[in-house]
C-alpha positions as CSV (number, residue, x, y, z in Angstrom):
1,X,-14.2,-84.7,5.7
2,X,-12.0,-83.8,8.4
3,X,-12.9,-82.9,12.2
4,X,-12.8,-79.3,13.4
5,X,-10.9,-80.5,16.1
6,X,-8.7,-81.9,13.5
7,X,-8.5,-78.3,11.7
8,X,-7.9,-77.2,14.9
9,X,-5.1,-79.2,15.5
10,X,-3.7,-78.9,12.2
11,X,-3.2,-75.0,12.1
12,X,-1.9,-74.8,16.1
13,X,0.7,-77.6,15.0
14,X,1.5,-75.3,11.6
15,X,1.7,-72.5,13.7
16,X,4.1,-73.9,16.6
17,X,6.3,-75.2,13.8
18,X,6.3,-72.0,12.7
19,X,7.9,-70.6,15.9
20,X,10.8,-73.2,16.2
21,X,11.7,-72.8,12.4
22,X,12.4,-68.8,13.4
23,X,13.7,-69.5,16.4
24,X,16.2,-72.7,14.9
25,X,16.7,-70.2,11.8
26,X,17.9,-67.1,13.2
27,X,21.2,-66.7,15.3
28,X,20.7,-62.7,15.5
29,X,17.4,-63.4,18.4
30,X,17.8,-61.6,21.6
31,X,16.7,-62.9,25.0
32,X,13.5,-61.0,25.5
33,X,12.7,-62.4,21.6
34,X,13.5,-65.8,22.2
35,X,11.2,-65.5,25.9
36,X,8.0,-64.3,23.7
37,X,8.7,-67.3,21.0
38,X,8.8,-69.5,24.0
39,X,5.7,-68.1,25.7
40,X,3.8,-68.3,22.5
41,X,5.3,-71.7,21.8
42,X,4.0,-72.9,25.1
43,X,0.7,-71.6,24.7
44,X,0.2,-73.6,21.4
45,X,1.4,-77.0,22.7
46,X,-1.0,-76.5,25.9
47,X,-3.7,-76.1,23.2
48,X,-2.4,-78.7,21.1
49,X,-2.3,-81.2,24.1
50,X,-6.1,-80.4,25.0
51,X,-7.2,-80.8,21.2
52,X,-5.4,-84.4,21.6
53,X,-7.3,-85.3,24.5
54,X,-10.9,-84.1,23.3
55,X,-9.7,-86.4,20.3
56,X,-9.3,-89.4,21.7
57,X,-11.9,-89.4,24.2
């Protein structure tokens, strides 16, 4: 049975995927779109970072 940090880390890693397949995908963004994909994006890898951490300690 998997970890809940290992949930965890699977849905943030879904999600930030997510993000970079719309941003990648779509040529019609503007710049205040692409700036709250990047915010969001940078929030999930911070998250996804911490999860790694508490997972290997």
């Amino acid at each position: 049975m998997q970890s809940t940090i290992d949930k965890v880390l699977e849905y943030y890693t879904f999600k930030s995927n997510k993000i970079l397949n719309e941003i990648n995908a779509s040529s019609t963004l503007t710049v205040d779109e692409i700036i709250e994909k990047g915010k969001k994006l940078k929030e999930l890898e911070f998250k996804i970072t911490a999860l790694e951490v508490a997972k290997s300690e």
